[in-house]
One Martini backbone bead per residue (centre of mass of N, CA, C, O) as a GRO file, in nm:
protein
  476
    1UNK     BB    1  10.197  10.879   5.686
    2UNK     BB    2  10.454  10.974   5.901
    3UNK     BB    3  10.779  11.063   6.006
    4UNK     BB    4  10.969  11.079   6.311
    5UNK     BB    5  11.180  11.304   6.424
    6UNK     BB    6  11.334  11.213   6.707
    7UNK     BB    7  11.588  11.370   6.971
    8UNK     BB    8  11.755  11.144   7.133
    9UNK     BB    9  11.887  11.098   7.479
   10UNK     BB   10  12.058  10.859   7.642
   11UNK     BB   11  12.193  11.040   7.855
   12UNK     BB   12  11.931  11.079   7.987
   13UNK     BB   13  11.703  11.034   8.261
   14UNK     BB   14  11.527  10.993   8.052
   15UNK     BB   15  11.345  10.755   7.899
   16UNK     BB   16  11.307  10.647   7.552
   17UNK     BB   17  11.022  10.661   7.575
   18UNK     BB   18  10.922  10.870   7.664
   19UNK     BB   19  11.045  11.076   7.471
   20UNK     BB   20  10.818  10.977   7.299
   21UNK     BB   21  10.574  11.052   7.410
   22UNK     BB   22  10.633  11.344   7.461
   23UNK     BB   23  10.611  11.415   7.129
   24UNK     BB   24  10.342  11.267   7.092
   25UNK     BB   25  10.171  11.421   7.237
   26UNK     BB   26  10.269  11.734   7.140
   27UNK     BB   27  10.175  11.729   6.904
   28UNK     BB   28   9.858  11.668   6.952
   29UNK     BB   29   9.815  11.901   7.082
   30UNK     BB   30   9.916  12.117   6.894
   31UNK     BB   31   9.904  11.979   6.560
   32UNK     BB   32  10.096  11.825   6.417
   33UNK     BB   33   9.911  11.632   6.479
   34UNK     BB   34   9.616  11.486   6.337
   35UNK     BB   35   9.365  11.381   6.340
   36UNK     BB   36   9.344  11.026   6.246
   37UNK     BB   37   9.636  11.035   6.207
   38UNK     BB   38   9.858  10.833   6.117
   39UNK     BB   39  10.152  10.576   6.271
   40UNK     BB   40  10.361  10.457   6.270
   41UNK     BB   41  10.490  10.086   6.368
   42UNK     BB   42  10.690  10.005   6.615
   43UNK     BB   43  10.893   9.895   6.396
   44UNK     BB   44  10.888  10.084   6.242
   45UNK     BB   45  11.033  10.341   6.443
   46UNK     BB   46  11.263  10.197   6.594
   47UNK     BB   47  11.435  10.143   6.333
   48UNK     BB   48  11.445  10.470   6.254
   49UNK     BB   49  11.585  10.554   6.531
   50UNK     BB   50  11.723  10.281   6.720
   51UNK     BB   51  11.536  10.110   6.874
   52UNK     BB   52  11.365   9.903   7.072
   53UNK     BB   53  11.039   9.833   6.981
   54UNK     BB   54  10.945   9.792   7.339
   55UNK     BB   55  10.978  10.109   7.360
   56UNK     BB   56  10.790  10.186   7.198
   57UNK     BB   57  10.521  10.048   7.281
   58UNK     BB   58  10.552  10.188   7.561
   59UNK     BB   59  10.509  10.491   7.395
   60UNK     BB   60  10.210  10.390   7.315
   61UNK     BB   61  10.049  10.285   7.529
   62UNK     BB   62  10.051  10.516   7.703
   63UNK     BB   63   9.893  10.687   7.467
   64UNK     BB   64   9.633  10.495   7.469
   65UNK     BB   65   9.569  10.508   7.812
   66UNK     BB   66   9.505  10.845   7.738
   67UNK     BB   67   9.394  10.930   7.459
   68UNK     BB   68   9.587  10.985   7.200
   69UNK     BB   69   9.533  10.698   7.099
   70UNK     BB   70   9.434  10.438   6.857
   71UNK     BB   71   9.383  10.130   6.776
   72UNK     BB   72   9.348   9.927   6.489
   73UNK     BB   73   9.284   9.682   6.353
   74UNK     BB   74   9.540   9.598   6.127
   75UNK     BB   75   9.612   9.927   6.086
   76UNK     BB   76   9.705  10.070   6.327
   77UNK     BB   77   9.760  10.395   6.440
   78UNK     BB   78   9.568  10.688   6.569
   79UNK     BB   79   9.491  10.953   6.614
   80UNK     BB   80   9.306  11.154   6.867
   81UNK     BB   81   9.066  11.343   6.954
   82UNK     BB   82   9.037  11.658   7.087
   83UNK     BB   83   8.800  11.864   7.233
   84UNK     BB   84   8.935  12.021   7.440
   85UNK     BB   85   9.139  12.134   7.285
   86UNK     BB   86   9.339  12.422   7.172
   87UNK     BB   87   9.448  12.736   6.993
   88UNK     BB   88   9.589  13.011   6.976
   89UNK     BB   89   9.634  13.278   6.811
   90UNK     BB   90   9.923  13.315   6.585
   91UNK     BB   91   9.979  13.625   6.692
   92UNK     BB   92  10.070  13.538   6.936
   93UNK     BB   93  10.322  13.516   7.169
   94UNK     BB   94  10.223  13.169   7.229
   95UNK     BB   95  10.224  13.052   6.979
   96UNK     BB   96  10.110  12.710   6.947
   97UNK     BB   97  10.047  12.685   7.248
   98UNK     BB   98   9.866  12.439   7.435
   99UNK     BB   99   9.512  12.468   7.603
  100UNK     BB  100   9.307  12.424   7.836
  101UNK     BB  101   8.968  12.495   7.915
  102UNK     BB  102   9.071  12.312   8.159
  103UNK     BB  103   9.342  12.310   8.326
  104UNK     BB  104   9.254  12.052   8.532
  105UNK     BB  105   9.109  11.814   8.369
  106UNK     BB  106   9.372  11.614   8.378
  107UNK     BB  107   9.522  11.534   8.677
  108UNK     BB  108   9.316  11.336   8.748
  109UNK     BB  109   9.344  10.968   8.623
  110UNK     BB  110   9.079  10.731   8.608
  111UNK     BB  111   9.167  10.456   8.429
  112UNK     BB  112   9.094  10.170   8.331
  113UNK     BB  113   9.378  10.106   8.128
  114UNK     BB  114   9.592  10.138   8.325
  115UNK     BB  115   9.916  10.086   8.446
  116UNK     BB  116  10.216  10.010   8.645
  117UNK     BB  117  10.539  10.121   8.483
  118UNK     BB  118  10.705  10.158   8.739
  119UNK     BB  119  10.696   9.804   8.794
  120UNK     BB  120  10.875   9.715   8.574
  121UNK     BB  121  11.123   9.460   8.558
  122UNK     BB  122  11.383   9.590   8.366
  123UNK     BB  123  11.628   9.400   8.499
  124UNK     BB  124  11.546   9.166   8.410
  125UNK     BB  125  11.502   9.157   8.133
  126UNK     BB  126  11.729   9.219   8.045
  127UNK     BB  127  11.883   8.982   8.168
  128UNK     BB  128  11.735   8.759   8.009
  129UNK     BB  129  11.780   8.911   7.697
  130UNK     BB  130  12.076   8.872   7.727
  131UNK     BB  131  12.116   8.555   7.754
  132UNK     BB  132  11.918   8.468   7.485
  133UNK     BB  133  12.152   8.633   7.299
  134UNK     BB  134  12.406   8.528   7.354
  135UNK     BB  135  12.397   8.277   7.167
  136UNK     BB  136  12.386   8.187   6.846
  137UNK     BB  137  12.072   8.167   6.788
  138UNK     BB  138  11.918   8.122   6.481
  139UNK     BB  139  11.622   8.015   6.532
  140UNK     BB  140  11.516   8.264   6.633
  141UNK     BB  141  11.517   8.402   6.359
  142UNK     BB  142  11.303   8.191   6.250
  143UNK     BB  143  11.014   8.021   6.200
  144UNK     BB  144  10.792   7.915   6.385
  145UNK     BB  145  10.515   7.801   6.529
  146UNK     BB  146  10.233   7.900   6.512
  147UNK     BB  147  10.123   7.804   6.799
  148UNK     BB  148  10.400   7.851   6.971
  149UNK     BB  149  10.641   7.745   7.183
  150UNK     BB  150  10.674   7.483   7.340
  151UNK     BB  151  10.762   7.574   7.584
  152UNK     BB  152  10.588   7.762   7.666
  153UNK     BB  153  10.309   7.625   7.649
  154UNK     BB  154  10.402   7.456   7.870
  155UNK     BB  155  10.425   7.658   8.117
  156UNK     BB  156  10.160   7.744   8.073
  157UNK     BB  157  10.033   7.508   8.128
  158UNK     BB  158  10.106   7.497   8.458
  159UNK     BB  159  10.038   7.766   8.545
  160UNK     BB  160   9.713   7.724   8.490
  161UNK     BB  161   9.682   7.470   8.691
  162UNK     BB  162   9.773   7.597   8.917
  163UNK     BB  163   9.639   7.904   8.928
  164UNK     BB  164   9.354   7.834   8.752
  165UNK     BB  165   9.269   7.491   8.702
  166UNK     BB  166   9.354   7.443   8.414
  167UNK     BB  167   9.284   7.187   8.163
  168UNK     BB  168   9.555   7.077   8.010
  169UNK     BB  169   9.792   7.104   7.751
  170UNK     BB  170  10.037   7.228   7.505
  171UNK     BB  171   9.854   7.164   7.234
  172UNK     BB  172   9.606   7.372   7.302
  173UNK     BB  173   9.793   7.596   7.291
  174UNK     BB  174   9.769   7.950   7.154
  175UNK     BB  175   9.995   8.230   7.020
  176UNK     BB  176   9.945   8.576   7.059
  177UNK     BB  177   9.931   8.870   6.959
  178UNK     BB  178   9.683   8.940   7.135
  179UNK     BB  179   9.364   8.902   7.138
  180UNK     BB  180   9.303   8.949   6.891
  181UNK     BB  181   9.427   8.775   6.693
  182UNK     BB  182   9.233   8.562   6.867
  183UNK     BB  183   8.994   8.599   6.740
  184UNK     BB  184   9.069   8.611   6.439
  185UNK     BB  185   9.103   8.288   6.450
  186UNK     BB  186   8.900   8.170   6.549
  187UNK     BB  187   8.681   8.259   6.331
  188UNK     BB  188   8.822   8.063   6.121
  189UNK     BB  189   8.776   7.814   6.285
  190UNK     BB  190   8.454   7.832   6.336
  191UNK     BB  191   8.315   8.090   6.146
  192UNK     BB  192   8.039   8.290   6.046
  193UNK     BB  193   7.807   8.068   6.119
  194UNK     BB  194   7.719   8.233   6.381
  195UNK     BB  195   7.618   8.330   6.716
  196UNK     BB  196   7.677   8.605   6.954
  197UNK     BB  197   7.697   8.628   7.306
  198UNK     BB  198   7.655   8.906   7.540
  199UNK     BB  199   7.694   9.128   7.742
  200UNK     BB  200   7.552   9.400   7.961
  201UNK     BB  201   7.791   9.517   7.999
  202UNK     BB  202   8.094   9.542   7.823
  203UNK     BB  203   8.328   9.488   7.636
  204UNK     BB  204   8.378   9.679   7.356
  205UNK     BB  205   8.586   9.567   7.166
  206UNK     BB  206   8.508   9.275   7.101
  207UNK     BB  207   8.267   9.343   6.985
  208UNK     BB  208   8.372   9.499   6.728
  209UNK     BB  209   8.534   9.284   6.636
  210UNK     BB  210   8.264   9.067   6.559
  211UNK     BB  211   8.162   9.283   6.394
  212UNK     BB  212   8.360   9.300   6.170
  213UNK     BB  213   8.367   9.011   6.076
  214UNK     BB  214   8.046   8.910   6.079
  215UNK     BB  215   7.887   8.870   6.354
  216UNK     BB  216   7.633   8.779   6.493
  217UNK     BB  217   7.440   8.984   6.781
  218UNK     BB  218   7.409   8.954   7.136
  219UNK     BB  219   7.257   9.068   7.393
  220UNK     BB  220   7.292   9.005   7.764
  221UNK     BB  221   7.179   9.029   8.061
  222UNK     BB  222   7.216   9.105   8.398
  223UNK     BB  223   7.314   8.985   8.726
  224UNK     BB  224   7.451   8.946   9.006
  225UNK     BB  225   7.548   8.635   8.874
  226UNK     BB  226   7.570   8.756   8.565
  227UNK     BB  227   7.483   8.589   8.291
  228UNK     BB  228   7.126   8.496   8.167
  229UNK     BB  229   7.077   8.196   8.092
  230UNK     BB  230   6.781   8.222   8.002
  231UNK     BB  231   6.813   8.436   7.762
  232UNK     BB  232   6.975   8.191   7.582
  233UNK     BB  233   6.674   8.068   7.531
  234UNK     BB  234   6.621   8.113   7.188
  235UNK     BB  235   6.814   8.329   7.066
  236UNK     BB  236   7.061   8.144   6.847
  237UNK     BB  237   7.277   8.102   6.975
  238UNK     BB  238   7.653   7.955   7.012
  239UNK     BB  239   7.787   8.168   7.138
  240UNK     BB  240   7.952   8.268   7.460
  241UNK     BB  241   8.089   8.572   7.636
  242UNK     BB  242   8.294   8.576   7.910
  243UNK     BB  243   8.385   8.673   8.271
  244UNK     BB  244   8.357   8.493   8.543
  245UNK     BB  245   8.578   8.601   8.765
  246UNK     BB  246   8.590   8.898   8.630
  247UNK     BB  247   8.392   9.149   8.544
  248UNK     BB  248   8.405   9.397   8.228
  249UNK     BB  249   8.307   9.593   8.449
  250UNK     BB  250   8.129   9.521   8.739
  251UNK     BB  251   8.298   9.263   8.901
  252UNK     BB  252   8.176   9.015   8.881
  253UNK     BB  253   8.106   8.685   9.019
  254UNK     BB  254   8.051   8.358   8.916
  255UNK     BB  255   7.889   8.156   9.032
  256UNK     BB  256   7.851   7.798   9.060
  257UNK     BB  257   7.555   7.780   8.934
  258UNK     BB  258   7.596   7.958   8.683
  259UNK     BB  259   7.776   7.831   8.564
  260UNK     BB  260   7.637   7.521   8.540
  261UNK     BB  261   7.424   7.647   8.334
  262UNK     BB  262   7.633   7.720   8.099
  263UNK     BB  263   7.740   7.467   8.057
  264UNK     BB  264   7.467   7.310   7.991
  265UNK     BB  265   7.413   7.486   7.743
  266UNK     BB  266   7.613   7.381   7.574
  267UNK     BB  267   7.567   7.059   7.602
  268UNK     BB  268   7.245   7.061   7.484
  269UNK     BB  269   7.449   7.141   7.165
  270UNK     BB  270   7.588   7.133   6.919
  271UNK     BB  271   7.847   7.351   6.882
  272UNK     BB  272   7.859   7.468   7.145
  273UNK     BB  273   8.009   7.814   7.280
  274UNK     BB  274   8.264   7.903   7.545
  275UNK     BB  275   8.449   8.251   7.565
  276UNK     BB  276   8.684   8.280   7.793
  277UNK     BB  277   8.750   8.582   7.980
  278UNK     BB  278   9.100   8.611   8.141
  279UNK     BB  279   9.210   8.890   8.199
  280UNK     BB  280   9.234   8.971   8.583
  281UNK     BB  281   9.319   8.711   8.771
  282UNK     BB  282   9.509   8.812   8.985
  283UNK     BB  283   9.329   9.033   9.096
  284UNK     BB  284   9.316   8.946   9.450
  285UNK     BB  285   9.248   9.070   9.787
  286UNK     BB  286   9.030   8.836   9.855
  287UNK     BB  287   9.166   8.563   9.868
  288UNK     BB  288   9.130   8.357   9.644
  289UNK     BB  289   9.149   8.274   9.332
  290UNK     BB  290   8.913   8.251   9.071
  291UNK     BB  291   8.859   7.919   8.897
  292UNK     BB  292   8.834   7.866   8.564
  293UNK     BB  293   8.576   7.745   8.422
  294UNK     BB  294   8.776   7.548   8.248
  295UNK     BB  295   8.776   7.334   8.493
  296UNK     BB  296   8.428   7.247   8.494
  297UNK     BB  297   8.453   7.130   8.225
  298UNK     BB  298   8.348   6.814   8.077
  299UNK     BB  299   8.267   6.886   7.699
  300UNK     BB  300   8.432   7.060   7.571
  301UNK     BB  301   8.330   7.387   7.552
  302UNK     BB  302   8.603   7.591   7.681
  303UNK     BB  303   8.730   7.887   7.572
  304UNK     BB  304   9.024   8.003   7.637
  305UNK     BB  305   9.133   8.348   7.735
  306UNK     BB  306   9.496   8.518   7.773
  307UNK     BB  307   9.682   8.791   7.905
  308UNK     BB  308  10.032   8.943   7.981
  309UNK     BB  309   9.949   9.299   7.990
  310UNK     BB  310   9.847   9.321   8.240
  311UNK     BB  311  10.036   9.165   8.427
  312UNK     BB  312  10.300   9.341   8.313
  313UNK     BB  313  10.241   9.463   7.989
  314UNK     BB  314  10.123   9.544   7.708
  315UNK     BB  315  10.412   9.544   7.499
  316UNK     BB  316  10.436   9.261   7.485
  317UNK     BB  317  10.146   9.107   7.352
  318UNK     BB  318  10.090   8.806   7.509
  319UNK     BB  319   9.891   8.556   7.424
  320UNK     BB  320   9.636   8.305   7.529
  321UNK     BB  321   9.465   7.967   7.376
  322UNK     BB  322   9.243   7.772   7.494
  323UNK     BB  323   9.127   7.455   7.307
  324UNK     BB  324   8.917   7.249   7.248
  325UNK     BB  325   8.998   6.908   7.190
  326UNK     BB  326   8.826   6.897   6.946
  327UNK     BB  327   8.861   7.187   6.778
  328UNK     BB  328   9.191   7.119   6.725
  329UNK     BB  329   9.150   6.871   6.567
  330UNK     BB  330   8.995   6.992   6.346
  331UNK     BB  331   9.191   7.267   6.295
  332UNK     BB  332   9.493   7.213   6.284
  333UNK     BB  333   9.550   7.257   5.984
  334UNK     BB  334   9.447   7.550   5.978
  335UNK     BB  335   9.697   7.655   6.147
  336UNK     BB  336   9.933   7.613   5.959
  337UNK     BB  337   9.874   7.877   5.778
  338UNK     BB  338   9.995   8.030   5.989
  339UNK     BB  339  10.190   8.251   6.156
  340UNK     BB  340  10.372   8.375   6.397
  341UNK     BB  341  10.305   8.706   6.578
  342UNK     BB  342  10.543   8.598   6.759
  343UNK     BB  343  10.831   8.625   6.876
  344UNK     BB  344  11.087   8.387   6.951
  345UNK     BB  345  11.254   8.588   7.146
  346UNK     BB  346  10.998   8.668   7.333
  347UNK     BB  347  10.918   8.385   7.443
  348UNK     BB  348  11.142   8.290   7.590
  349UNK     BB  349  11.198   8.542   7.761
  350UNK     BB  350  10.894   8.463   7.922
  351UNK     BB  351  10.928   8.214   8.002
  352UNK     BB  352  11.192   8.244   8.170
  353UNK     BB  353  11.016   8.474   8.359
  354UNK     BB  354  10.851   8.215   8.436
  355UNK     BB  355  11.011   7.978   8.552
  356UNK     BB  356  11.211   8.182   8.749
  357UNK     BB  357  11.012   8.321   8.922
  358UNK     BB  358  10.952   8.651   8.836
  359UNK     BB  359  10.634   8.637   8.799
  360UNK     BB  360  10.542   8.576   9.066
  361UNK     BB  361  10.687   8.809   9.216
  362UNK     BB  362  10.517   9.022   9.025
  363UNK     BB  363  10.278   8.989   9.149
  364UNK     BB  364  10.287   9.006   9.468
  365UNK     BB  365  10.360   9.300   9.413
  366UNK     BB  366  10.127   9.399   9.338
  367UNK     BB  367   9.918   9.324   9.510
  368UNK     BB  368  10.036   9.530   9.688
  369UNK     BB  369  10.017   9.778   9.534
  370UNK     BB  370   9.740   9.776   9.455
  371UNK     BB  371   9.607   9.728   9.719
  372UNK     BB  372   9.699   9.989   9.855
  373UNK     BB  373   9.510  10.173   9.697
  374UNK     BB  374   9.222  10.026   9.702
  375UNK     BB  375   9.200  10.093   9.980
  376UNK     BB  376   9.247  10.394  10.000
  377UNK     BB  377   9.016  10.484   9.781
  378UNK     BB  378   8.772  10.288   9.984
  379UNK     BB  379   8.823  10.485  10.199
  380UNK     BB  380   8.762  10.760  10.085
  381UNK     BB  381   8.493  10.725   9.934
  382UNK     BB  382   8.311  10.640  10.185
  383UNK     BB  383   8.312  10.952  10.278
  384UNK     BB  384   8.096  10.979  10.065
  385UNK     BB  385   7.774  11.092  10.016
  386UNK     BB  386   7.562  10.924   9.822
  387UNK     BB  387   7.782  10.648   9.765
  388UNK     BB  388   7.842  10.351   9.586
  389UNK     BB  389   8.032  10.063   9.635
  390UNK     BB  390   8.136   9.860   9.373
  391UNK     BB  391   8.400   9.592   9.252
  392UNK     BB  392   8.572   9.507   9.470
  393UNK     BB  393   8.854   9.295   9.539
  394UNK     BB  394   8.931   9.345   9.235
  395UNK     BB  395   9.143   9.459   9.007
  396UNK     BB  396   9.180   9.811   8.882
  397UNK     BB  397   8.861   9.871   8.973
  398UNK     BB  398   8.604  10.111   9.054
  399UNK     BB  399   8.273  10.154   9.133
  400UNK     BB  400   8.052  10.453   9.120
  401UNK     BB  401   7.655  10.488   9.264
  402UNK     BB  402   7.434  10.745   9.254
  403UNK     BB  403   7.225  10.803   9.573
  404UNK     BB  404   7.097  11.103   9.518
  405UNK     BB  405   7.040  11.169   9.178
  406UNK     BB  406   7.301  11.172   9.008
  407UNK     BB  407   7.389  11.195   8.724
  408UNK     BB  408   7.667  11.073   8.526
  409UNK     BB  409   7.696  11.348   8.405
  410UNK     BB  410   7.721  11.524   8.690
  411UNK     BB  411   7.975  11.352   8.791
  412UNK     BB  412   8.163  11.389   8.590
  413UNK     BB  413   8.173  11.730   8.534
  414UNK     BB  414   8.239  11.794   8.884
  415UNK     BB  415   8.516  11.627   8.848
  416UNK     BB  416   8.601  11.824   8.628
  417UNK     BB  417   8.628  12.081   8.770
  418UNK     BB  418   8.842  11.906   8.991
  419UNK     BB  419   9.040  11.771   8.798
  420UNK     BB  420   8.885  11.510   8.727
  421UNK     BB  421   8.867  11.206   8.597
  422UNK     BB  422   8.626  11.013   8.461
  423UNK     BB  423   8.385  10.710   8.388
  424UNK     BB  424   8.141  10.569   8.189
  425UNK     BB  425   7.902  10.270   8.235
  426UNK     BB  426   7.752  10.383   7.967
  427UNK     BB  427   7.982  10.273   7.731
  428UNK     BB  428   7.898   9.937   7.810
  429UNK     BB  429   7.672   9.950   7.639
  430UNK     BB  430   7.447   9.736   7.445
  431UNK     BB  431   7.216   9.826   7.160
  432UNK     BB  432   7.079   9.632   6.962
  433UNK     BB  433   6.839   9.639   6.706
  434UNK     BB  434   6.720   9.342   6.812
  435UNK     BB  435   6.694   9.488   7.096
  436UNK     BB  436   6.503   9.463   7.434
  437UNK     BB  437   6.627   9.602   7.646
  438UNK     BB  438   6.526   9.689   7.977
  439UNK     BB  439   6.591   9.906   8.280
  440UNK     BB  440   6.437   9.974   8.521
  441UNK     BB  441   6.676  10.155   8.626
  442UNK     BB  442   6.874  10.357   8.583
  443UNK     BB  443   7.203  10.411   8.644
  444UNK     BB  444   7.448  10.577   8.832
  445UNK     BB  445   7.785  10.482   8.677
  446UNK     BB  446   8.099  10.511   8.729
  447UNK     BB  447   8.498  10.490   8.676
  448UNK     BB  448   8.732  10.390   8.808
  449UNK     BB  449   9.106  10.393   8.825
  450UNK     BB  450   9.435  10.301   9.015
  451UNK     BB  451   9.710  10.210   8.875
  452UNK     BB  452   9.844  10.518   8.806
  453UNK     BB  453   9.799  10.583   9.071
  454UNK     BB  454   9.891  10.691   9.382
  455UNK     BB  455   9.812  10.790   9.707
  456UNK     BB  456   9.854  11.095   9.685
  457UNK     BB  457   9.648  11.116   9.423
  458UNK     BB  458   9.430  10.965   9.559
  459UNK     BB  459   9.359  11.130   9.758
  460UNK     BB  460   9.302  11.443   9.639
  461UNK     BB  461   9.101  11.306   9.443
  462UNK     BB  462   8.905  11.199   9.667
  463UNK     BB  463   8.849  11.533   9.789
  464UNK     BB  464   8.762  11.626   9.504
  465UNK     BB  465   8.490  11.456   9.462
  466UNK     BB  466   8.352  11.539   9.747
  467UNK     BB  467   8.317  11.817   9.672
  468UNK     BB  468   8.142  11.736   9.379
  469UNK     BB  469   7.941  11.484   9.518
  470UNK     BB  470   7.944  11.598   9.831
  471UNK     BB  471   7.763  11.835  10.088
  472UNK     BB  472   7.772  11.565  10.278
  473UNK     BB  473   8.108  11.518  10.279
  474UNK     BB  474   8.331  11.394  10.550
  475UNK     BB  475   8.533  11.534  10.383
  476UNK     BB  476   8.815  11.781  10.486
   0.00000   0.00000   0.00000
């Protein structure tokens, strides 16, 4: 691991996560970071810096989302190899600056994984963040409940009941540094004497992570109403993880049906548990948000996780786990052994972020900025023949599937020759050594993500998709 000594200029018009941001892109294209090499953890470089922690976690995760960087559970950030790039021969005039093979091939990036931190609301935040320490408040100096902030845990309870049905108390949720995070303490509570079922394709960071811990794993096929409930009996799982109001990547929304028979299926038997995975339901374009699952469940058997990074920022960090009362009462003891992974001056700021009701006006603004990209770009999509549009009115991203002929790889290639990035639906597909599952038909279905991108962004962008995957494309 390596210290950067990055020289920031506090009083440029650009912001100080940026200039952190291009130092380490920098780096990293000439070659002076190193593919797999370590970097510093968010908090030794802002302290290295002098700069606050947040600003650092902003130009990590930008990082994160372009795919300079990649973050590694317990382990740190770890640059990330980069195949396109190369560089000059160093005998040249333009010694060590680095040139892509293909120079506009990544101007414009549907990344399914970044947000807009453009409308971060900057100005709240500040001034929640000085109220909060305007005080000599020392307690929040000292560590805290494990389980997290009972004001915050309070207020996340209330919200969640009104915007999402879950039935809960303050007492059943505890508070994580992400996801991860709360993977990993469940895993503690669970045991590690489980077998967990998942969907195909799916998240397939939580994949890794249930594989890192040593839990046995079935991947579970999908149909137009989510994970297949008959192929869970038999299977020998006792957890499913799943993700029913927006699956990621497919965007399927779970009928009700399907739930109750999910549900069925836990309570046919002791000790079974549904890990309900509710990343990204704030946004929904049409109608109304779609309720919880564990809103539904009766037997006290569905694991509710959710979290603040899609919808505020990721370097928020803050995630949250609704655990069934009867899980909470068994493991309570062991949850006090655990210190909390989040600052207690951070949950105060969300809290009250989420009190004032400033959380509520960001998500209805975002609501708009994304609605608003969301249709631009659905619109000039169906415009190219050929071509069909799978997961939308929710989310931040679209599934386009290839009904002309072309592969998958020929739809990347082709969007890359013009510029464009897009991602491959079958990087999230599962199949492990003891899964026999067959695709009656390979689908070619690539993913958009446009929440980084403009209007104008998506237009020029969607006009070259036109020309590079259909030869009989409406667009001009």
């Amino acid at each position: 691991m390596r210290e950067l000594t990055i020289s920031l200029k506090p009083k440029s018009k650009t912001p100080l996560y940026e200039q952190i941001y291009n130092y380490i892109k920098h780096d990293i294209q000439n070659g002076r970071i190193k593919a797999r090499e370590k970097l510093p953890s968010s908090r030794a470089l802002s302290a290295y810096l002098e700069v606050s922690r947040s600003t650092v976690d902003l130009a990590y995760e930008q990082l994160l989302s372009e795919g300079y960087l990649e973050s590694v559970p317990c382990k740190g950030y770890y640059a990330c190899q980069i195949e396109e790039l190369y560089h000059f021969s160093p005998d040249r005039s333009m010694k060590e600056k680095l040139v892509f093979q293909e120079k506009s091939s990544c101007q414009y990036d549907f990344t399914p994984r970044g947000i807009d931190l453009d409308s971060f609301p900057y100005g709240v935040w500040r001034k929640i963040t000085r109220n909060i320490l305007l005080d000599d408040k020392k307690e929040l100096f000292q560590l805290g409940d494990p389980r997290g902030e009972w004001e915050l845990r309070e207020t996340i309870c209330s919200y969640l009941h009104q915007a999402r049905g879950v039935n809960c108390c303050p007492g059943q949720i505890i508070i994580g540094a992400g996801n991860d995070y709360l993977l990993l303490l469940l895993s503690t509570l669970l045991g590690k004497e489980r077998r967990i079922a998942m969907e195909t394709p799916t998240y397939k960071h939580a994949y890794k992570i249930f594989e890192q811990l040593g839990y046995s794993l079935c991947t579970i096929p999908m149909d137009a109403r989510g994970m297949q409930v008959s192929k869970l009996q038999g299977s020998g799982v006792d957890i499913a993880y799943v993700m029913p109001s927006h699956q990621y990547p497919l965007g399927i929304v779970m009928p009700i049906k399907r739930r109750l028979e999910l549900l069925s299926w836990a309570a046919n038997q002791e000790g079974r548990y549904i890990i309900e995975d509710d990343y990204d339901s704030e946004f929904r374009y049409k109608g109304k948000p779609i309720p919880a699952l564990q809103g539904t469940d009766q037997r006290d058997s569905v694991i509710y996780i959710g979290t603040f990074s899609k919808s505020i920022a990721p370097a928020i960090r803050i995630s949250y786990m609704v655990l069934p009362d009867r899980l909470m009462q068994k493991c309570e003891n062991q949850i006090l052994h655990f210190s909390s992974t989040v600052s207690r001056i951070d949950q105060m700021i969300l809290n009250q972020f989420l009190k004032d009701g400033y959380y509520e006006r960001h998500l209805n603004r975002m609501r708009i900025i994304y609605g608003k990209r969301h249709d631009f770009l659905l619109k000039e999509l169906k415009k190219i023949k050929g071509c069909r549009i799978t997961g939308e009115n929710a989310g931040v991203h679209l599934l386009v599937e290839f009904v002309n002929g072309m592969t998958e790889e020929e739809g990347i290639r082709k969007a890359k020759e013009e510029g464009v990035k897009v991602y491959p639906l079958s990087e999230y597909e599962i199949r492990g050594p003891e899964e026999n599952i067959i695709r009656e038909e390979k689908k070619s279905t690539v993913i958009l993500g446009y929440a980084t991108l403009s209007e104008p962004e998506i237009l020029e962008a969607a006009r070259r998709l036109g020309r590079a995957w259909g030869s009989g494309s409406d667009l001009s």
